[in-house]
C-alpha positions in Angstrom: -18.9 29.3 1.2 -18.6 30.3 -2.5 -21.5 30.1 -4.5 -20.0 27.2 -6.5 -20.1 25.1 -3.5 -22.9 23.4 -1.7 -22.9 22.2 2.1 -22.9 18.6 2.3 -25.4 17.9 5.0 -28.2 19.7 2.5 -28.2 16.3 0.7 -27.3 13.5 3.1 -29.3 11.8 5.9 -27.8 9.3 8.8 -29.0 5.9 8.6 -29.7 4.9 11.7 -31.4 1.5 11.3 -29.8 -1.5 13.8 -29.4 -5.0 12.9 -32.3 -7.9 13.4 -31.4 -10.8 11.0 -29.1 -13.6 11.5 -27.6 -13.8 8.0 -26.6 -10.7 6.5 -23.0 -10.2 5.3 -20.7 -8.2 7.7 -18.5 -5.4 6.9 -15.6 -3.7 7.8 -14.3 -0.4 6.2 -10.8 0.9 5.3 -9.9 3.3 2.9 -9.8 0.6 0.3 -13.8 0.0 0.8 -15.6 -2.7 2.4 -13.1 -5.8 3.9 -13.8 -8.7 6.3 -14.8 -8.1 10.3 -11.8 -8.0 12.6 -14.1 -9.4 15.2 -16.2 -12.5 14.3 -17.9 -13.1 17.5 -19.4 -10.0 18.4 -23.1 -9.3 19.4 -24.6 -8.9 15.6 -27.6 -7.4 17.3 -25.7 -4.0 18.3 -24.6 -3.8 14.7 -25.9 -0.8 11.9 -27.7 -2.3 8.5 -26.8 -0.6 5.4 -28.2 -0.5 2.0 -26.6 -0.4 -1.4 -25.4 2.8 -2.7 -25.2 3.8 1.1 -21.6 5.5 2.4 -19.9 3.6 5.6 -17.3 5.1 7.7 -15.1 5.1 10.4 -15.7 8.3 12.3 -11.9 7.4 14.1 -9.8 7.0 11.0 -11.1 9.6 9.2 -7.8 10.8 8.5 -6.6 7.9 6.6 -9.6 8.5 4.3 -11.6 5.7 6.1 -14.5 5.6 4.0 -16.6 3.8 1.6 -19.5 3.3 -1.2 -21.4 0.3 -0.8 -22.0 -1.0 -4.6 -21.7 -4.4 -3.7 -24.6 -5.5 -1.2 -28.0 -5.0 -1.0 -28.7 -5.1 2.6 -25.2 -5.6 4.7 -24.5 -5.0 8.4 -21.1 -3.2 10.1 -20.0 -2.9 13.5 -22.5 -0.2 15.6 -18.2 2.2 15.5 -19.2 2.6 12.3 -21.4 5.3 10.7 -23.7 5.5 7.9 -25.3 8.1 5.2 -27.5 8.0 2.1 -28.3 10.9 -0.4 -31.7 11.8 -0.1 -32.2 13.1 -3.9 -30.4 10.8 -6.3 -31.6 12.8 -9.1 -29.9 15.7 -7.7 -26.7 14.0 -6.2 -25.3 11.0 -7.6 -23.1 8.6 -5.0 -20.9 8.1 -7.6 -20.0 11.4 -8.0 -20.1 12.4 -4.2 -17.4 9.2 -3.4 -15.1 11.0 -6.1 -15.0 14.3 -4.1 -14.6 12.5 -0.7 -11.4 10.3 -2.0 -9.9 13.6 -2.4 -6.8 15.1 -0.7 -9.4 18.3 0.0 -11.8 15.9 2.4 -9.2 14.1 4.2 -8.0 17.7 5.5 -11.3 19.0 6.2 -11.4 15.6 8.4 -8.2 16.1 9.8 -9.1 19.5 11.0 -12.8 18.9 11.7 -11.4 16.2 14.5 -9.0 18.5 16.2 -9.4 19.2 19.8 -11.9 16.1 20.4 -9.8 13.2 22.5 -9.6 10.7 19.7 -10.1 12.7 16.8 -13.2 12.0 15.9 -15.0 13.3 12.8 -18.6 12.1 13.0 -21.5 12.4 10.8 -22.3 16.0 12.0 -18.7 17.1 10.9 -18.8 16.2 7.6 -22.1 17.3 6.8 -20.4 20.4 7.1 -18.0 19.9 3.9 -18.8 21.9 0.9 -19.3 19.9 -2.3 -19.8 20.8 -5.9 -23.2 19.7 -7.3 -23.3 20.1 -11.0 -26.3 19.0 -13.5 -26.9 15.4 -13.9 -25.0 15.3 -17.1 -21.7 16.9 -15.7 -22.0 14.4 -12.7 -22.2 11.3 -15.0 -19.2 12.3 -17.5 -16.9 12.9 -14.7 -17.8 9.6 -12.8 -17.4 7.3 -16.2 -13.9 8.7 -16.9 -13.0 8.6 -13.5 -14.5 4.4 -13.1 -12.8 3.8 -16.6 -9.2 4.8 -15.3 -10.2 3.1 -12.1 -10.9 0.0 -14.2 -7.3 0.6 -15.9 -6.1 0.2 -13.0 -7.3 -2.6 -11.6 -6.6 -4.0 -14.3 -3.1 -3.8 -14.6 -3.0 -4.7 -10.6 -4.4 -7.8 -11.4 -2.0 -8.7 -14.1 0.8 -7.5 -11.9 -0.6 -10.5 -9.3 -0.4 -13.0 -11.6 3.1 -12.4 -12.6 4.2 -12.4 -9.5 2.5 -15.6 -8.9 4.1 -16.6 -12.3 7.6 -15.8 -10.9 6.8 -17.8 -7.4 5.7 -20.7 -9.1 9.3 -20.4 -11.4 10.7 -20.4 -7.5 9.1 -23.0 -5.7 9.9 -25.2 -9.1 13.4 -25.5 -8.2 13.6 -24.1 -4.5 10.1 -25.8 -2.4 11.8 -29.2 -1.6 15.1 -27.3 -0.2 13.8 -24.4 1.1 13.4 -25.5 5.1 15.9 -24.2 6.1 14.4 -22.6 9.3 11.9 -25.8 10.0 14.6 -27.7 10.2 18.5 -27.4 11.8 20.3 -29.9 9.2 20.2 -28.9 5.8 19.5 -31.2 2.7 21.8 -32.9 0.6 21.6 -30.9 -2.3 21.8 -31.9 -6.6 25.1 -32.1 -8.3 26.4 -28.3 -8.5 24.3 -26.8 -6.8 25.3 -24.9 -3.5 24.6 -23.2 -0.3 25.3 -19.7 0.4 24.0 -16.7 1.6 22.8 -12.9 1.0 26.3 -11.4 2.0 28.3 -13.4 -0.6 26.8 -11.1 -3.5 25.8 -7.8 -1.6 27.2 -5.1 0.3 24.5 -3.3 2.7 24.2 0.7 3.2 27.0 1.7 1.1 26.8 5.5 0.9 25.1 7.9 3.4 24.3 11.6 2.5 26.5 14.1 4.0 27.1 17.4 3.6 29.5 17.4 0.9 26.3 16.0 -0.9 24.7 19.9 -1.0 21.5 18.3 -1.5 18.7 21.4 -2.0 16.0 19.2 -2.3 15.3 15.3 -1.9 13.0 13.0 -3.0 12.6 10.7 0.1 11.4 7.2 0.7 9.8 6.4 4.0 9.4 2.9 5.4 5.8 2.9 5.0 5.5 4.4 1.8 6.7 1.3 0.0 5.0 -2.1 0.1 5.4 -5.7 -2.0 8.1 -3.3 -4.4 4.8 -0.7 -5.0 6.3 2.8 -4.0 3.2 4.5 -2.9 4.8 7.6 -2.5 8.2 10.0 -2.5 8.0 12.9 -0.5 9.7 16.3 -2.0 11.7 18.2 0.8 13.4 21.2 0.4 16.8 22.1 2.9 14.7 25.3 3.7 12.4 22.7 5.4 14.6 20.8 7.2 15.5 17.2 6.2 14.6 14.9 8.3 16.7 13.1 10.2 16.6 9.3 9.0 16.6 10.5 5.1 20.5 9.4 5.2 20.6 6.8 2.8 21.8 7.1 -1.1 20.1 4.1 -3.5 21.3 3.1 -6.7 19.4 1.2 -9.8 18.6 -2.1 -9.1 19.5 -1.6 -5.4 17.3 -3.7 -2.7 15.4 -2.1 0.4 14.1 -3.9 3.5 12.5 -2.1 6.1 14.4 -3.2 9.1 10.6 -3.0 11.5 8.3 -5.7 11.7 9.2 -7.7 8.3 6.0 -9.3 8.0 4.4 -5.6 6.9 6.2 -6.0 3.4 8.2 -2.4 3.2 10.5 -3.7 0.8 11.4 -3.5 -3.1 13.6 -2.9 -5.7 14.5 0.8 -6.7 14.4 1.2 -10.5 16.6 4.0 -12.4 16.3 6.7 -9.0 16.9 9.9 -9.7 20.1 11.3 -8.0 18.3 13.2 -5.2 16.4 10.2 -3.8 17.1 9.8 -0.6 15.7 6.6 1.9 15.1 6.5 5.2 17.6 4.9 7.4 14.5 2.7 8.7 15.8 0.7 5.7 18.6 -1.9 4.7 19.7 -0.8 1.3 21.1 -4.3 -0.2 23.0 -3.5 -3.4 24.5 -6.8 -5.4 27.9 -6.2 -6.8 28.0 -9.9 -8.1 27.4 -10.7 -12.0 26.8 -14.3 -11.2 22.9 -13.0 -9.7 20.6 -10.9 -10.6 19.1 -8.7 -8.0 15.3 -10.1 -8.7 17.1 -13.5 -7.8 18.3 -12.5 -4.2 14.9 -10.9 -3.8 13.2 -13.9 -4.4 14.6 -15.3 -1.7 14.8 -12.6 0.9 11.2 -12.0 0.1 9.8 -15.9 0.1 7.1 -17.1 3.0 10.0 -18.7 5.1 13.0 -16.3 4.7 9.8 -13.8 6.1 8.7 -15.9 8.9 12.4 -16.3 10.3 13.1 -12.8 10.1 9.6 -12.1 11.8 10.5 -14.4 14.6 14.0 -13.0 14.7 12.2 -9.2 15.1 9.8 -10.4 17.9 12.7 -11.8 20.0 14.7 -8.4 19.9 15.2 -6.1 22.3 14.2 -2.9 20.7 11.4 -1.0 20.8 9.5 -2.7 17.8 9.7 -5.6 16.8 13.0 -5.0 14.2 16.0 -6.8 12.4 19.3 -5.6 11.6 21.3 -5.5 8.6 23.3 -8.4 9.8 20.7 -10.9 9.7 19.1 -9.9 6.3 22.9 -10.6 4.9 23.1 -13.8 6.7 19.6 -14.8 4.9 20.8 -18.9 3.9 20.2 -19.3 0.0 20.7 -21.5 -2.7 23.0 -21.2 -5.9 22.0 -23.8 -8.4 23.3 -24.8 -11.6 24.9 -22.3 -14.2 22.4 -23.3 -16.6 19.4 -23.5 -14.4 20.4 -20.2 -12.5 20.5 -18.5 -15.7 17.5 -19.6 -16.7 16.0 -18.1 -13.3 17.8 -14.5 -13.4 16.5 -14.4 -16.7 13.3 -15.6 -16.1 12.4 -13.1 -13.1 14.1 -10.2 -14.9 11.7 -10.5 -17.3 9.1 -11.0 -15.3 10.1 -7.7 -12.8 10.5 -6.0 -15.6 6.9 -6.2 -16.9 5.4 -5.4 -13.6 7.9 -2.4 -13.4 6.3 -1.2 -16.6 2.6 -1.9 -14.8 3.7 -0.3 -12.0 4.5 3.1 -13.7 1.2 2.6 -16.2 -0.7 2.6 -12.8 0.8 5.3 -11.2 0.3 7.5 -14.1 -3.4 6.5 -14.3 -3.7 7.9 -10.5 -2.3 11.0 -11.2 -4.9 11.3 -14.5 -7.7 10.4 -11.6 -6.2 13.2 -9.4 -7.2 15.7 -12.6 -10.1 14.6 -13.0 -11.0 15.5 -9.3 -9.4 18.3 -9.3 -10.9 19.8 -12.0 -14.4 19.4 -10.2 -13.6 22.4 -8.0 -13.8 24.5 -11.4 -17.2 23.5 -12.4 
């Protein structure tokens, strides 16, 4: 271990304390932090207290980064699955600082690897007080955890603003759409206001246009998985080089403004709208790329409605009653999505209306992405201390 580095375990404890009160909140943990109990009838008496500014995690999912800082209770409790750590030295160690280094890329290897060869992967308490951390002076600790919270403010932030317009542009849907939109509660369909019309997705889009194929000579790709997009948040493009081998659902080309619906269990939410891609991205063919060749709609329009609670629900139940190996759509039924066309006047008010409104949590969306990859410095720049 280089000198720079310290082992872990020199400054942590387990907290091993179980559960005798009737009334303490209970906890869950994910790599997001602390989140409701999947189980709410369990036998409280089995489960671990923790304390504020104690770390929580799920030895099981330690390779999704399954791990957390309590800063929000005082005295808590979390299923006995769970297990818990405190810094003994706080003068030494701060938990702010330590909860930077273990959201990094670094830990979630060292996890990945510490859990190898045990049955279920497990990376305990033992394991990880084996990880090497950097322990500079006080001073140090607290300058890199302020800008670190302050982008992580920034962030949230902008998330929240990027929830309330998309609460704006529901509230702009339902307006004109909640009294009509039953269509799969209910097999007769309303009578609807002068001008206004029934249709459906296929009437503006084609689906899955352009595959790659060799003629493409594609060196490298940026590709979109089906998981790595959620609620039109891209969480991630992998970079793959030929000399790695592509894999073999990156087959489908997207184009600006183009629409893609993961085609497996709708009700996850891997869908959005690909903004300006660069001419190498490449999505998986887990996908229905939707691209509107109409001038009539705008694609945040037909979004609207492939993406509202019902249009979901159907294609849900449609998924669960297939024959496949997950629960999955096709193309066909996402293009036979029943929609409404209203008025010229009142449908130009609503392309205009959400293309605004997509437009400013676009711009969100890339502020926030470029705050995460500021927070990835300022980890990484811990190692050099």
């Amino acid at each position: 271990m280089s000198a720079n580095y310290k082992k872990l375990g020199d400054y942590i404890t387990q907290r091993r304390e179980k559960n005798t009160a009737i009334n303490l909140p209970i906890c869950g943990v994910c790599r997001e932090g602390l989140i409701p109990p999947k189980q709410q009838d369990a036998d409280i008496s089995l489960y671990n207290v923790f304390y504020k500014n104690d770390f929580i995690f799920n030895p099981a999912r330690m390779e999704l980064n399954s791990i957390t800082l309590n800063t929000e209770y005082d005295k808590a409790i979390c299923s006995s699955l769970y297990e818990i750590f405190y810094i003994n030295d706080t003068s030494k160690l701060l938990p702010e600082f330590l909860f930077v280094q273990l959201k990094t890329d670094n830990f979630v290897r060292f996890c990945e690897f510490q859990g190898q060869g045990s049955v279920r992967e497990y990376c305990r308490f033992a394991n990880i007080s084996e990880y090497p951390v950097i322990v500079p002076d006080l001073k140090e600790q607290e300058k890199i955890v302020n800008t670190y919270n302050a982008i992580t403010k920034r962030i949230q932030l902008k998330q929240k603003i990027n929830e309330n317009l998309e609460k704006t542009a529901q509230r702009l849907f339902e307006k004109y759409f909640d009294e009509y939109n039953k269509f799969y509660e209910k097999e007769e369909l309303k009578t609807l206001p002068s001008g206004w019309k029934y249709s459906i997705i296929g009437d503006f889009c084609k689906d899955n246009i352009k595959s790659l194929s060799s003629s493409d000579k594609l060196k490298e790709i940026l590709y979109l998985d089906t998981g790595n997009i959620t609620n039109n948040k891209i969480e991630e493009l992998k970079t793959i080089t030929e000399s790695e081998g592509f894999p073999s659902r990156a087959k489908r080309i997207v184009y600006d403004n183009d629409i893609v619906f993961s085609t497996v269990r709708p009700n996850l939410r891997h869908y959005g709208i690909i903004r300006k891609p660069a001419k190498n991205m490449i999505v998986s063919t887990g996908f229905s790329v939707l691209h509107n060749d109409s001038e009539k709609v705008s694609n945040e329009f037909l979004y609207m409605w492939i993406t509202n609670e019902a249009t979901l629900s159907f294609l849900q139940s449609i998924a669960e009653n297939s024959v496949s190996t997950y629960p999955s759509i096709n193309s066909d039924d996402l293009m036979n999505i029943k929609i409404i066309i209203p008025s010229d006047n009142i449908l130009s008010e609503l392309n205009e209306g959400f293309r605004k409104t997509f437009l400013m949590i676009d711009y969100n969306n890339q502020e926030i992405t470029k705050m995460q990859e500021l927070k990835q410095l300022v980890i990484s720049r811990i190692s050099t201390k």
